[in-house]
Backbone and ligand atoms as CSV (ligand in chain L), in Angstrom:
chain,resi,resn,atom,element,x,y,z
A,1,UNK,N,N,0.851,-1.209,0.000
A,1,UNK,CA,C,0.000,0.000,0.000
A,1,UNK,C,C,0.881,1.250,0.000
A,2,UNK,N,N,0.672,2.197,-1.031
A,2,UNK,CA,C,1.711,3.466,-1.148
A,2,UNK,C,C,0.088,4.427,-0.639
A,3,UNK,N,N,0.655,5.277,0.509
A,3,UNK,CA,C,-0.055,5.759,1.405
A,3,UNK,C,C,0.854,7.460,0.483
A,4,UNK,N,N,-0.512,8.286,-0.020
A,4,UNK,CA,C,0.138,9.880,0.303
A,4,UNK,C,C,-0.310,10.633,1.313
A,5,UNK,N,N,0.623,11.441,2.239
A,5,UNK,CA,C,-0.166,11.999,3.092
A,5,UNK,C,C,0.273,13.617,2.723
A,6,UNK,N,N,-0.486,14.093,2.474
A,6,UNK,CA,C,-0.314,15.666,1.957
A,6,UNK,C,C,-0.904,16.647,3.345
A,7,UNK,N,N,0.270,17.906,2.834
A,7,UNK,CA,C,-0.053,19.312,3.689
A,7,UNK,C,C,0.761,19.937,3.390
A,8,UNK,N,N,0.423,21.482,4.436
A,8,UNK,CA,C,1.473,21.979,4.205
A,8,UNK,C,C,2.809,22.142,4.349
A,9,UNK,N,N,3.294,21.641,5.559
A,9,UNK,CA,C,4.133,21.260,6.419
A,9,UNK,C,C,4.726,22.890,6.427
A,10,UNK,N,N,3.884,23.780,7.018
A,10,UNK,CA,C,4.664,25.239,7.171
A,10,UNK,C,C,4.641,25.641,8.436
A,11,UNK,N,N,5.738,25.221,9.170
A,11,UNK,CA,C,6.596,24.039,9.057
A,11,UNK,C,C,6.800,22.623,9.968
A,12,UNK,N,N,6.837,21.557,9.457
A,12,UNK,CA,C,6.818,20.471,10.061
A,12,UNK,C,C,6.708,20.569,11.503
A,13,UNK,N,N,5.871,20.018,12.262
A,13,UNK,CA,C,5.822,19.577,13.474
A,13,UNK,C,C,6.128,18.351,14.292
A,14,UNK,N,N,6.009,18.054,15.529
A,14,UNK,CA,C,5.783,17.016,15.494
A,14,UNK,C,C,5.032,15.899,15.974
A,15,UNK,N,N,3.529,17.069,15.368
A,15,UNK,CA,C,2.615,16.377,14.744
A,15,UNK,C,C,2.165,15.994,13.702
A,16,UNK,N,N,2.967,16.480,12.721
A,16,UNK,CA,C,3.343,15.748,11.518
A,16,UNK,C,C,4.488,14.065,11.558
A,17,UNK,N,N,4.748,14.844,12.293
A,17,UNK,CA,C,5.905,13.701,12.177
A,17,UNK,C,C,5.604,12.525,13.093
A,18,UNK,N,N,4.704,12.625,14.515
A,18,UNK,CA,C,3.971,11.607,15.234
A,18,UNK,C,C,3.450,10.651,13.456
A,19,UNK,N,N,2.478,11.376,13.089
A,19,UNK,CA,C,1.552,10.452,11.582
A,19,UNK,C,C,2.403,10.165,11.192
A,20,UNK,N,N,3.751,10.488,10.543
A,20,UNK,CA,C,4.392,10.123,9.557
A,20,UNK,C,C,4.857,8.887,9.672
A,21,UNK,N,N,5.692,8.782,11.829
A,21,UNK,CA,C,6.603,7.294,11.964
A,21,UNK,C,C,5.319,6.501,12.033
A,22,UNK,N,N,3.728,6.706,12.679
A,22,UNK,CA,C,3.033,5.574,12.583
A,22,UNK,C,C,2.704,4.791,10.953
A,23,UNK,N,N,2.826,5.924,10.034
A,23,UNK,CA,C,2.257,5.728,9.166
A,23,UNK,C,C,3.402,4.405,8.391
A,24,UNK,N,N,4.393,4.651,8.986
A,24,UNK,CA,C,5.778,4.510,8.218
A,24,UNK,C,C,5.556,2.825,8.873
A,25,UNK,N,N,5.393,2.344,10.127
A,25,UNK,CA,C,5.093,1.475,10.486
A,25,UNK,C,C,3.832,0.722,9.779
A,26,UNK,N,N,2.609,0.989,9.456
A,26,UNK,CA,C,1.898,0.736,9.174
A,26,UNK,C,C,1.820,0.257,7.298
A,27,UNK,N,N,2.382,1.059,7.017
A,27,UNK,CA,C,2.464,1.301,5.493
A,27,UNK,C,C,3.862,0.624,4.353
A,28,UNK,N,N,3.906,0.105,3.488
A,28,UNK,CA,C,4.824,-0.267,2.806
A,28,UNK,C,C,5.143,0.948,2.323
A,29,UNK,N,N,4.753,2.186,1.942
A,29,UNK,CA,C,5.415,3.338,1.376
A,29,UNK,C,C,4.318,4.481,1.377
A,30,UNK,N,N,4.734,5.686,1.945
A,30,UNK,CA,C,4.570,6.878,2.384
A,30,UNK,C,C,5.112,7.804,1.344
A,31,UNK,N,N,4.599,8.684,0.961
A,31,UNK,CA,C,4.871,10.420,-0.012
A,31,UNK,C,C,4.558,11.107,1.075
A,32,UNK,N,N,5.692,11.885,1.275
A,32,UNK,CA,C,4.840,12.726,1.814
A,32,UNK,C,C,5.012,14.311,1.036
A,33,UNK,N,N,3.387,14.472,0.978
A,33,UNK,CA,C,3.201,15.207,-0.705
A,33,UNK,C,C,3.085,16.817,0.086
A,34,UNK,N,N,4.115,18.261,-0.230
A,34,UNK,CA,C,3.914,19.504,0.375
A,34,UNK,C,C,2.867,19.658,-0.939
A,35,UNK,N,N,1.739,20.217,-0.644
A,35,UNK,CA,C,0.679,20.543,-1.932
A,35,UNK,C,C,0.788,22.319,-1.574
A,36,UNK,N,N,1.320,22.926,-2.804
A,36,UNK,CA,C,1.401,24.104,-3.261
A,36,UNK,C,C,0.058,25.029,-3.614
A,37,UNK,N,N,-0.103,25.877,-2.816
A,37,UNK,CA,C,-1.238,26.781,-3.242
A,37,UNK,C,C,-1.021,28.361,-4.332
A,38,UNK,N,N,-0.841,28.269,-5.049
A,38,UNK,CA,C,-0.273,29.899,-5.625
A,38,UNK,C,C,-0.741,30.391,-5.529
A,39,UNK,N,N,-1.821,30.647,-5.152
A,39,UNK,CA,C,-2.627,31.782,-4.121
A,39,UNK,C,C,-1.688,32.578,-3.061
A,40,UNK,N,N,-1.415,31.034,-2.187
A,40,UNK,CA,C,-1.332,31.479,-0.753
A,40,UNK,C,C,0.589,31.394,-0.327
A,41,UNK,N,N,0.645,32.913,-0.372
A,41,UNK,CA,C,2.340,32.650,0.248
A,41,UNK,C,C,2.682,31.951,1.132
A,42,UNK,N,N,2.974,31.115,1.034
A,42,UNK,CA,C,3.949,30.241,2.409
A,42,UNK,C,C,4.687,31.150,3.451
A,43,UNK,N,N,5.050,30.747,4.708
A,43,UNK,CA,C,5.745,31.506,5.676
A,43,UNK,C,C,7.172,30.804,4.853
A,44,UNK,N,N,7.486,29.746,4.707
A,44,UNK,CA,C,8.815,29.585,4.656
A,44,UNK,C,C,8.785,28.734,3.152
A,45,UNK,N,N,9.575,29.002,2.370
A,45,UNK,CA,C,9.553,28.944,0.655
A,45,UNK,C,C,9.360,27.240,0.846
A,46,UNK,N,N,9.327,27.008,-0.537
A,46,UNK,CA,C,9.052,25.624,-0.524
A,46,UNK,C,C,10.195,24.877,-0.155
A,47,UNK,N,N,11.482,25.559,-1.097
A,47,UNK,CA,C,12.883,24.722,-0.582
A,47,UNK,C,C,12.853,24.295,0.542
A,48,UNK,N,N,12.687,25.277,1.135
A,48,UNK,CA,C,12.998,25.184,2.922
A,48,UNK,C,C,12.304,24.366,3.614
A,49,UNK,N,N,10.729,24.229,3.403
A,49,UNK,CA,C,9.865,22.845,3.506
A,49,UNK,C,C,10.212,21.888,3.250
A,50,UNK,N,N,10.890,21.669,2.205
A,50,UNK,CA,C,11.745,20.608,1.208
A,50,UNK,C,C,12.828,19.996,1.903
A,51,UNK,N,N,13.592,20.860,2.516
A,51,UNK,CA,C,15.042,20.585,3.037
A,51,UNK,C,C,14.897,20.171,4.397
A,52,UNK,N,N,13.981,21.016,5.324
A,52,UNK,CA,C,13.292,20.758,6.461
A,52,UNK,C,C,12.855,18.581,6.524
A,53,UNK,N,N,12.049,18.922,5.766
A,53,UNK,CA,C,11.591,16.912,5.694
A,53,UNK,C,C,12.180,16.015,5.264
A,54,UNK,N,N,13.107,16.354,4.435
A,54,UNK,CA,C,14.100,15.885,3.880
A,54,UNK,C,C,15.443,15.928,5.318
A,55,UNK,N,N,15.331,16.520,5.480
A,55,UNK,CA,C,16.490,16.323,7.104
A,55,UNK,C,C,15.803,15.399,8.233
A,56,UNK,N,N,14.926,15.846,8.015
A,56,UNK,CA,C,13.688,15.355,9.271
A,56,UNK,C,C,13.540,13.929,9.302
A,57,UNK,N,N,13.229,13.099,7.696
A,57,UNK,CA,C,12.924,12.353,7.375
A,57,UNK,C,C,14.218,11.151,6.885
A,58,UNK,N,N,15.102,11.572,6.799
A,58,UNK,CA,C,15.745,10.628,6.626
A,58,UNK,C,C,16.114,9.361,6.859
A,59,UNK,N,N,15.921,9.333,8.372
A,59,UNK,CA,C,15.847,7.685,8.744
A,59,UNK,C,C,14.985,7.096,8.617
A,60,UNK,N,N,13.688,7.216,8.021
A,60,UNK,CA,C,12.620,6.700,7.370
A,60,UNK,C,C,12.991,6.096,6.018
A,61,UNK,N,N,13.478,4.914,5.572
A,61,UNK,CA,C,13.428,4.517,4.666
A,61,UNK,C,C,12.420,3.980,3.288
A,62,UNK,N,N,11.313,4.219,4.208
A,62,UNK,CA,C,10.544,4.370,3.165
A,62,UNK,C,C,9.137,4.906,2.793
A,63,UNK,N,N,10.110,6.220,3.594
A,63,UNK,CA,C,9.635,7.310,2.977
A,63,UNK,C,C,9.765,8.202,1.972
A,64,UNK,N,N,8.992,9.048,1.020
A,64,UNK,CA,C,10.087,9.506,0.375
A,64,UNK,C,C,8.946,11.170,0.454
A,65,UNK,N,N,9.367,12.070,-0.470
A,65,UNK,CA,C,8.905,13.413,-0.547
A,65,UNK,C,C,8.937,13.727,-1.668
A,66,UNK,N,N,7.566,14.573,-2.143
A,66,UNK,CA,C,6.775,15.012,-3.040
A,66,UNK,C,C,6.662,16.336,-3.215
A,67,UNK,N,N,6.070,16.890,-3.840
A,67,UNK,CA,C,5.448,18.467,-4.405
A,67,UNK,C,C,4.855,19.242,-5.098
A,68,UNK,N,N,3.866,19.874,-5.429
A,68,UNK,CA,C,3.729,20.025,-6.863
A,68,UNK,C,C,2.324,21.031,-6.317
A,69,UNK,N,N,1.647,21.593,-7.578
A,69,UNK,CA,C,0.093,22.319,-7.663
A,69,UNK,C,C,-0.617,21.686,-7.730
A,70,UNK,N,N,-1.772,22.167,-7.779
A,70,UNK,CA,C,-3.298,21.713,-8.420
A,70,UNK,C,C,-3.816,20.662,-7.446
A,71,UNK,N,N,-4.453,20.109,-8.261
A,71,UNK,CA,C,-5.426,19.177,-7.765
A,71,UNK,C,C,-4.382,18.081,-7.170
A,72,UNK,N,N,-4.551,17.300,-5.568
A,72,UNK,CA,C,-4.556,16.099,-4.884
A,72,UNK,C,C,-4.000,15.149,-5.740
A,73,UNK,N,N,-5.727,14.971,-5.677
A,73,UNK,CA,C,-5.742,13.748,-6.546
A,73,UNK,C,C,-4.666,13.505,-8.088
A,74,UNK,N,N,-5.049,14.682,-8.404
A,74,UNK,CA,C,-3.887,13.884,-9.550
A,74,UNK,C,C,-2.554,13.960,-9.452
A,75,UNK,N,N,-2.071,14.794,-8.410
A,75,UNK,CA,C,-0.872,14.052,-7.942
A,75,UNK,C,C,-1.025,12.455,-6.829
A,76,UNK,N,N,-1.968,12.026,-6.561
A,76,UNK,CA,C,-1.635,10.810,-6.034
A,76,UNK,C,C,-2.126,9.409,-7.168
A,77,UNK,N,N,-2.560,9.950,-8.151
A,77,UNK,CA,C,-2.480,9.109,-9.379
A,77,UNK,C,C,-0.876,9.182,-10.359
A,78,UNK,N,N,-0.601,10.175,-10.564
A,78,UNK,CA,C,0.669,10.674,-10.940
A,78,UNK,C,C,1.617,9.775,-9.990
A,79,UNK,N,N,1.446,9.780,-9.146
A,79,UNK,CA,C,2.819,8.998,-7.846
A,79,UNK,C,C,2.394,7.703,-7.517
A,80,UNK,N,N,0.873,7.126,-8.430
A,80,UNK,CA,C,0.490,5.722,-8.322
A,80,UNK,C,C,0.581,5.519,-6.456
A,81,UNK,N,N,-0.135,6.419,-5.677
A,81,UNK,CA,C,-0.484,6.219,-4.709
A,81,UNK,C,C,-2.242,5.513,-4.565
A,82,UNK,N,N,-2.214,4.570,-3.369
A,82,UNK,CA,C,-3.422,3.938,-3.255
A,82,UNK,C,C,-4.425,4.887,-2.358
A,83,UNK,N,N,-4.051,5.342,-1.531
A,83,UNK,CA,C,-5.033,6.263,-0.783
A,83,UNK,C,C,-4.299,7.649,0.009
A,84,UNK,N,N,-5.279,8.397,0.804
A,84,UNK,CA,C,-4.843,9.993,0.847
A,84,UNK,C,C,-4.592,9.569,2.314
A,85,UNK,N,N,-3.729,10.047,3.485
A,85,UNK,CA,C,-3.747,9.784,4.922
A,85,UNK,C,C,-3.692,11.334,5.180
A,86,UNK,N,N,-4.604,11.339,6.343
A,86,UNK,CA,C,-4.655,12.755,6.427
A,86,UNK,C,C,-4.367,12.436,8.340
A,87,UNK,N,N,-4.268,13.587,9.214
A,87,UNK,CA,C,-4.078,13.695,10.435
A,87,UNK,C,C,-5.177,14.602,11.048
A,88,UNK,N,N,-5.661,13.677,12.289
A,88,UNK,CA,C,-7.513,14.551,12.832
A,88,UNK,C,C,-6.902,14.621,14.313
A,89,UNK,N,N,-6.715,15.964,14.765
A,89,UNK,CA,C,-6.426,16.249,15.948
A,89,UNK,C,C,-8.126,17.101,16.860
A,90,UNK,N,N,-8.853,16.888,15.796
A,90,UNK,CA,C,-10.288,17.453,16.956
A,90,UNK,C,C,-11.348,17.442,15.889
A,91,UNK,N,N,-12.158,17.456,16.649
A,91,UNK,CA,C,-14.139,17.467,15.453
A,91,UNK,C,C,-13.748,18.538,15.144
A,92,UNK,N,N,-12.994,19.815,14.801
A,92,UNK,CA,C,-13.155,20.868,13.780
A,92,UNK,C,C,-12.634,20.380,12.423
A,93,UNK,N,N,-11.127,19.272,12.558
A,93,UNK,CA,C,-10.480,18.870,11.973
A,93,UNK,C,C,-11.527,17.825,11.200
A,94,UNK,N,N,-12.251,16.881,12.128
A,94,UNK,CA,C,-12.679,15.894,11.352
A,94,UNK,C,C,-13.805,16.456,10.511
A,95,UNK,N,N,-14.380,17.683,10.526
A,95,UNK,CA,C,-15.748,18.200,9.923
A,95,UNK,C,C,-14.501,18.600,8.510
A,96,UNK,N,N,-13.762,18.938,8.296
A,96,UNK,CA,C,-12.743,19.587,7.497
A,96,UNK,C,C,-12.663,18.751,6.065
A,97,UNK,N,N,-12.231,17.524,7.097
A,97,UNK,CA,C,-11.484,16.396,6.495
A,97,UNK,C,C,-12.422,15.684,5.723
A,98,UNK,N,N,-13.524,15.456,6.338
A,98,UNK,CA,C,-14.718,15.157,6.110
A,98,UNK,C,C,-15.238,15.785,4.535
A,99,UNK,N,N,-15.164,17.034,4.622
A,99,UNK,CA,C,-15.725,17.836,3.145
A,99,UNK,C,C,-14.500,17.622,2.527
A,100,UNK,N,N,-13.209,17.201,2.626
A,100,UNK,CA,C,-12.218,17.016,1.651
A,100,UNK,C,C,-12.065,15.392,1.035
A,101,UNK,N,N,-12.458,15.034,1.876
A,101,UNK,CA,C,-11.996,13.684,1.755
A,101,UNK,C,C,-13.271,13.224,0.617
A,102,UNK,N,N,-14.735,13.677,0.769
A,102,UNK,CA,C,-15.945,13.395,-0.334
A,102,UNK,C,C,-15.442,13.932,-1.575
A,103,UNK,N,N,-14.680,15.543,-1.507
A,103,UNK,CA,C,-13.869,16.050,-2.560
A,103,UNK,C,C,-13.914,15.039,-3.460
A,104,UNK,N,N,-12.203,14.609,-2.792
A,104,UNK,CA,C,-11.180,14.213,-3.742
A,104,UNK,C,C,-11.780,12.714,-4.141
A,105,UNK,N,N,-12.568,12.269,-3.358
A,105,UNK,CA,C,-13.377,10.576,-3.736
A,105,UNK,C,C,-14.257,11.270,-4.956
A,106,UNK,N,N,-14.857,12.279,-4.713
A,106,UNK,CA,C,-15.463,12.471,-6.037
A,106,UNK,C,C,-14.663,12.796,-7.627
A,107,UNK,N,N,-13.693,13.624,-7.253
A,107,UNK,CA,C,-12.846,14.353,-8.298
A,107,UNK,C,C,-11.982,13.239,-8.977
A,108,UNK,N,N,-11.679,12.457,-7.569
A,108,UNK,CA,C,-10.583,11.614,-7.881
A,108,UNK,C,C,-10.350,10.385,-8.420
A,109,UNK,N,N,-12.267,9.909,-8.475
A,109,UNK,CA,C,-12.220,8.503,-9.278
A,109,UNK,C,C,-12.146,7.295,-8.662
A,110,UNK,N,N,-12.633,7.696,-7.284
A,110,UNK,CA,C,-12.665,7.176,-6.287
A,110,UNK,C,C,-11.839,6.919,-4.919
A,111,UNK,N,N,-10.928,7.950,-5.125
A,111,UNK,CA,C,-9.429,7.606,-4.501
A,111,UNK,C,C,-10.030,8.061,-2.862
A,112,UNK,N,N,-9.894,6.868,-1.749
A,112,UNK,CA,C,-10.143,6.708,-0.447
A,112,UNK,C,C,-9.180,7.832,0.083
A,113,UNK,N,N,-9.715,8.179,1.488
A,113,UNK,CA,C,-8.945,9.442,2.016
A,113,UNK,C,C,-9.308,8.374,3.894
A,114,UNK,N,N,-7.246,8.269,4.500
A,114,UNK,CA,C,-8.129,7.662,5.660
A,114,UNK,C,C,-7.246,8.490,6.786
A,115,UNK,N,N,-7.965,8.671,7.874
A,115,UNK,CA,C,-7.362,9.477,8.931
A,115,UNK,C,C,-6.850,8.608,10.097
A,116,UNK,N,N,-6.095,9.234,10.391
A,116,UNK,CA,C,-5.318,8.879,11.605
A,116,UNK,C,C,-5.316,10.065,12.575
A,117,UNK,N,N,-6.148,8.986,14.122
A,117,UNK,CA,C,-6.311,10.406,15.186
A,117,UNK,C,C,-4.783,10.768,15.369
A,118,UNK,N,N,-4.829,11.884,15.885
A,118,UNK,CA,C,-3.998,12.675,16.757
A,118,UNK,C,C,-3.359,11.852,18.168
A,119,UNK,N,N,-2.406,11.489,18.535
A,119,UNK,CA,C,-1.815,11.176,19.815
A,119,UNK,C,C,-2.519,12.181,20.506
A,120,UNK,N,N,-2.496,11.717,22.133
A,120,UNK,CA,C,-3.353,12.950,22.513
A,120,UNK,C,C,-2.479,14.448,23.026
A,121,UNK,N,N,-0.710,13.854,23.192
A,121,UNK,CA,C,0.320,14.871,23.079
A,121,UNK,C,C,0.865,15.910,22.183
A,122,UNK,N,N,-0.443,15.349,21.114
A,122,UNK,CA,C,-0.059,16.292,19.555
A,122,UNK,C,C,-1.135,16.918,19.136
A,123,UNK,N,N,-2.073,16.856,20.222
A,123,UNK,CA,C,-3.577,17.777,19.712
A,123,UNK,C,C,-3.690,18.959,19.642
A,124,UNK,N,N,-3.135,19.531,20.456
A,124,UNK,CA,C,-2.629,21.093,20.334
A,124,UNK,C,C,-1.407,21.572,19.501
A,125,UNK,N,N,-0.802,20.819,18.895
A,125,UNK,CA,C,0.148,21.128,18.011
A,125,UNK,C,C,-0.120,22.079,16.648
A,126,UNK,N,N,-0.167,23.050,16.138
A,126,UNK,CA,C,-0.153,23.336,14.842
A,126,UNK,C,C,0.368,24.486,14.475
A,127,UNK,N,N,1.053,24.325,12.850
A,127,UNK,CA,C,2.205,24.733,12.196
A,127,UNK,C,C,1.710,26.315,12.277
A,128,UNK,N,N,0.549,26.588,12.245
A,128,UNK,CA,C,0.419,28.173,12.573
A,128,UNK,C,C,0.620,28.506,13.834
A,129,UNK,N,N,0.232,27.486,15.038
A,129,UNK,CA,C,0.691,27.990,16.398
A,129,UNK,C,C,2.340,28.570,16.593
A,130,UNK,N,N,2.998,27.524,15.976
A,130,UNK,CA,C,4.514,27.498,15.649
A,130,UNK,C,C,4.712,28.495,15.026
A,131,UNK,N,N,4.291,29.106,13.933
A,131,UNK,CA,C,4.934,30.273,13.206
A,131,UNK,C,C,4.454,31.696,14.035
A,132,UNK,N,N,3.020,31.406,15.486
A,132,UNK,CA,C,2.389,32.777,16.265
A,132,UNK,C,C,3.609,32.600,17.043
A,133,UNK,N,N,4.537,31.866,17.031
A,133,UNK,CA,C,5.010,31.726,18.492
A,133,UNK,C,C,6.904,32.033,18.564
A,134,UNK,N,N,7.185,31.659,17.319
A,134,UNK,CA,C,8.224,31.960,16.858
A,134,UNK,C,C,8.236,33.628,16.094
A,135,UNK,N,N,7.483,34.109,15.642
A,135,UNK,CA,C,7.326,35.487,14.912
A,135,UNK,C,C,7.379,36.525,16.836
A,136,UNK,N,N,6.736,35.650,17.370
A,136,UNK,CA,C,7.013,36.711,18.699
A,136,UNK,C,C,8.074,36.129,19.925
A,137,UNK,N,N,8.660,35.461,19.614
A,137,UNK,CA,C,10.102,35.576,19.989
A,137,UNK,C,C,10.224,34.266,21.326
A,138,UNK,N,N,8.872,33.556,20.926
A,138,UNK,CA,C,9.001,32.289,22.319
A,138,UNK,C,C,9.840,30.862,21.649
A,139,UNK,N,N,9.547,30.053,22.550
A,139,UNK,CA,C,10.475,28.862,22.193
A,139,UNK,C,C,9.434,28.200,21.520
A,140,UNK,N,N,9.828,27.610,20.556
A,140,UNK,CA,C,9.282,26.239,19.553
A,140,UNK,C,C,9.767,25.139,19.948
A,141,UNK,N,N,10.577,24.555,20.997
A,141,UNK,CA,C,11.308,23.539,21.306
A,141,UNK,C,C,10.225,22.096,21.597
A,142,UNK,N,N,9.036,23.028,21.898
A,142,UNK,CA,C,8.283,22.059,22.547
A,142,UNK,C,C,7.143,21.023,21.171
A,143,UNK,N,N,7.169,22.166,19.856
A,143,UNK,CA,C,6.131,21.563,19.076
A,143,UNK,C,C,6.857,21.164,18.092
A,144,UNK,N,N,8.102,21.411,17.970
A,144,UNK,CA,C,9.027,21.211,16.498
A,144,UNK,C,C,10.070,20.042,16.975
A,145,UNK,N,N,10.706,19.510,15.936
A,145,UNK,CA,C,12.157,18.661,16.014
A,145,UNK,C,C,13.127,19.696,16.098
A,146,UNK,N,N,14.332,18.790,16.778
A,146,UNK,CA,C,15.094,19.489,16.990
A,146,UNK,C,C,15.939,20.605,15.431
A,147,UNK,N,N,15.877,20.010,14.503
A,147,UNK,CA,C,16.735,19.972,13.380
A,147,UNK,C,C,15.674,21.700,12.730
A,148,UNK,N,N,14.067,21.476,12.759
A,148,UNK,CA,C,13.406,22.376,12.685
A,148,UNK,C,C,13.394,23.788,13.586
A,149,UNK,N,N,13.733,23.691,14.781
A,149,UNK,CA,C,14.001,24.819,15.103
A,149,UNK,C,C,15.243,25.577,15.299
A,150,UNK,N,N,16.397,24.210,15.156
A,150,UNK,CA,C,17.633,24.957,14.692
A,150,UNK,C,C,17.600,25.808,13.391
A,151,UNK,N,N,16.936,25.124,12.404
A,151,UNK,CA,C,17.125,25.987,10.732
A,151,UNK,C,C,16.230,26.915,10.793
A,152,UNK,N,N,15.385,27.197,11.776
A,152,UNK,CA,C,14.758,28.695,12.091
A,152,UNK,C,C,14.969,29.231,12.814
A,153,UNK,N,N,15.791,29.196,13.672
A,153,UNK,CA,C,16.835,30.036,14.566
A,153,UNK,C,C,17.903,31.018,13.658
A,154,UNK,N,N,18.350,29.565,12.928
A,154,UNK,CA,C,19.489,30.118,12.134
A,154,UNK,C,C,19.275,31.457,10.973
A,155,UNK,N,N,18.086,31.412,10.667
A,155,UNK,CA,C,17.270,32.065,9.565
A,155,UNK,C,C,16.892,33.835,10.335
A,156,UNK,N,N,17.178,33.817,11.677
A,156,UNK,CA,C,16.770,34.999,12.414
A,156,UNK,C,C,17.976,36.039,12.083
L,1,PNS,O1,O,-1.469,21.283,6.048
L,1,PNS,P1,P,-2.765,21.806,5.482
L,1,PNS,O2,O,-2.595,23.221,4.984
L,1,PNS,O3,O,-3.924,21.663,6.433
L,1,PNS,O4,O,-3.119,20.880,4.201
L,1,PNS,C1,C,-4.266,21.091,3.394
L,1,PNS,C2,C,-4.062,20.410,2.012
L,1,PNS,C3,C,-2.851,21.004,1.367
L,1,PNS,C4,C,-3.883,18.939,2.222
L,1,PNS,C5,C,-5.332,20.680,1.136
L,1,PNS,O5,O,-5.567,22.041,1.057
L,1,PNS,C6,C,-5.178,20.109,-0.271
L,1,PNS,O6,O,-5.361,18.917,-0.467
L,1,PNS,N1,N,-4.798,20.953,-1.260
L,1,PNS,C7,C,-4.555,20.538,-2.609
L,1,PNS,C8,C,-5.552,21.178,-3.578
L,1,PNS,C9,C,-6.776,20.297,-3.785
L,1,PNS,O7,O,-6.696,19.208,-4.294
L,1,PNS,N2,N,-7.975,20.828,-3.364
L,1,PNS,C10,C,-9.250,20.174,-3.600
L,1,PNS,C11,C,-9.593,19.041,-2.672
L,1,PNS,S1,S,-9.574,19.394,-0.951
């Protein structure tokens, strides 16, 4: 089973990264897909997302990392992925996931979307809390890897 799990990862947590090692356990192969909005500026460019999971991720062997625009789904046909894994840290999340996941089953030709709860140490975790919290000068030590808040330290 090639599992994609897409976001933004701006920037990786680790509550991203809780889903990622279960997933990594669970799964013969993981993408993990940054999906690009050109709309919406990123806090930190894509490289840096890129280089970030790519550091992050390395001892995951089989894992690998993705990228691209548009539509999901046809990047998880494009990467011959079997289904979408998404991460539900609360009923706001699952009402979310919920209208995305009928989405991309509709758009996508049937392509399944399956969630994985939240640890309950990673429910409060998220990549915008991290960027309110770092823009005003507190520690990230507690929601990020170590490797992630060194390369945004360094970036100050
Ligand atoms: O980490 P995020 O920002 O919560 O992730 C949301 C994401 C990127 C997974 C979602 O917005 C997405 O799938 N975007 C790709 C564009 C798309 O296919 N949209 C239509 C179906 S939801």
């Amino acid at each position: 089973m090639h599992v994609i799990y897409p976001g933004s990862f701006d920037p990786l947590t680790f509550g991203h990264l809780s889903i990622i090692e279960r997933a990594s356990t669970a799964f013969q192969k993981i993408t993990v897909f940054v999906a690009l909005n050109p709309n919406k500026k990123g806090w930190l460019s894509v490289d840096e997302r890129l280089h970030i999971l790519r550091e992050s991720l390395k001892s995951y062997k089989n894992v690998k990392i993705d990228t691209g625009e548009g539509l999901l789904v046809e990047h998880v046909k494009r990467l011959g992925g079997d289904i979408i894994l998404k991460g539900v840290r609360s009923v706001y999340d699952l009402q979310q996931e919920q209208m995305m996941a009928e989405a991309n089953y509709e758009i996508g030709s049937e392509i399944e979307t399956l969630v994985f709860l939240s640890r309950f140490q990673f429910q409060g975790i998220s990549s915008s809390l991290v960027r309110q919290i770092f823009a005003l000068g507190g520690e990230i030590d507690a929601f990020v890897p170590k490797g992630v808040s060194q390369f945004l330290k360094s970036k100050k």
